[in-house]
N, C-alpha and C positions, 0 to 999 in steps of 0.2 A: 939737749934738753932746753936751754938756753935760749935756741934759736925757736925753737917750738912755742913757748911762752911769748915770746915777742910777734911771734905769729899772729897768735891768738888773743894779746891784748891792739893789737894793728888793727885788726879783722872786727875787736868791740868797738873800737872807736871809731872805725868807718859807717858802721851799724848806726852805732850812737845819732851823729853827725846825718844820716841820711833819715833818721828819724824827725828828726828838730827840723829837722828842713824840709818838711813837708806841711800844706797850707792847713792850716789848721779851721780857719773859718767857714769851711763848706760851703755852703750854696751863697752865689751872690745877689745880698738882699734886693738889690735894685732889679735884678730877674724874676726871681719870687713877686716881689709887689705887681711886675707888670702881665705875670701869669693868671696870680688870681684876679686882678682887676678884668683881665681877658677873659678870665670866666664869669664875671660877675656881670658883664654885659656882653656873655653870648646869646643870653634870652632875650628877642627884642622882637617888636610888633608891625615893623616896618613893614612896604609891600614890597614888590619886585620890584619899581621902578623909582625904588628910593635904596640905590646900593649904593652909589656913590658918594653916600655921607661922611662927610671929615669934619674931624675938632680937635683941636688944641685944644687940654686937659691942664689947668694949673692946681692944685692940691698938693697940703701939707699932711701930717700929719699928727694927731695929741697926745697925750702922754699916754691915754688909754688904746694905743696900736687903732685907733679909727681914721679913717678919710675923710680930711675936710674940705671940701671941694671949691678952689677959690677963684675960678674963671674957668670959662665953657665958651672956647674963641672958633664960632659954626656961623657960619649963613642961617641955617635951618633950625629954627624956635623948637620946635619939636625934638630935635636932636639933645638940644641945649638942658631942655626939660627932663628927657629921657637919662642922659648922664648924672643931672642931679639928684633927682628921687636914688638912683639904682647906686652911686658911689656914695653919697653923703651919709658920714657917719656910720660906714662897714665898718667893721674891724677887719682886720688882716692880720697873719700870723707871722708875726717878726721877733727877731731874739734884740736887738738891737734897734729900738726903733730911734732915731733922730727926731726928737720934737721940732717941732719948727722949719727942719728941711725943706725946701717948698722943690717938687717936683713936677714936670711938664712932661706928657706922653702924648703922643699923636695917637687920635680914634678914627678908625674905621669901620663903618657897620655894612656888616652882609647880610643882607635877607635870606 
């Protein structure tokens, strides 16, 4: 009987132990942000022979989980314009937002 009990508090504690140790904070925000941001400029009005468009993205974000768009580093004026109107000032759905983080993502548009 002895042995049985000690079985069975072994068997809770390994339980226990592989619980706590599992990651608790799901999804990683830095993915989320750059999903929605991806959807938030999939709609775009370029023609065919404007695919090749890139930019370096510099934005923070405010207390209010919104995009504050704080450099648009493109050749292409157009581009530059099209990120701001369409990022500035979204909000985004974050549990944990970092005021003041300043983040950089590379843009590329597909027609």
């Amino acid at each position: 009987m002895r042995k049985l009990s000690l079985v069975v508090v072994a068997a809770l504690v390994l339980a226990t132990g592989n619980v706590l140790a599992n990651d608790t904070t799901g999804e990683n925000p830095t993915k989320s942000l750059s999903s929605q941001i991806s959807e938030m400029l999939s709609e775009n009005n370029f023609s065919e022979s404007q695919t090749n468009l890139t930019a370096q993205v510099r934005f923070t974000l405010n207390n209010d989980g919104e995009i504050v768009v704080l450099s648009v580093n493109t050749d292409y004026e157009q581009m530059e314009r099209f990120v701001k109107n369409k990022l500035n000032y979204q909000k985004v759905n974050l549990t944990n937002v970092e005021e003041g983080k300043v983040y950089t993502i590379p843009v590329r548009v597909k027609a």
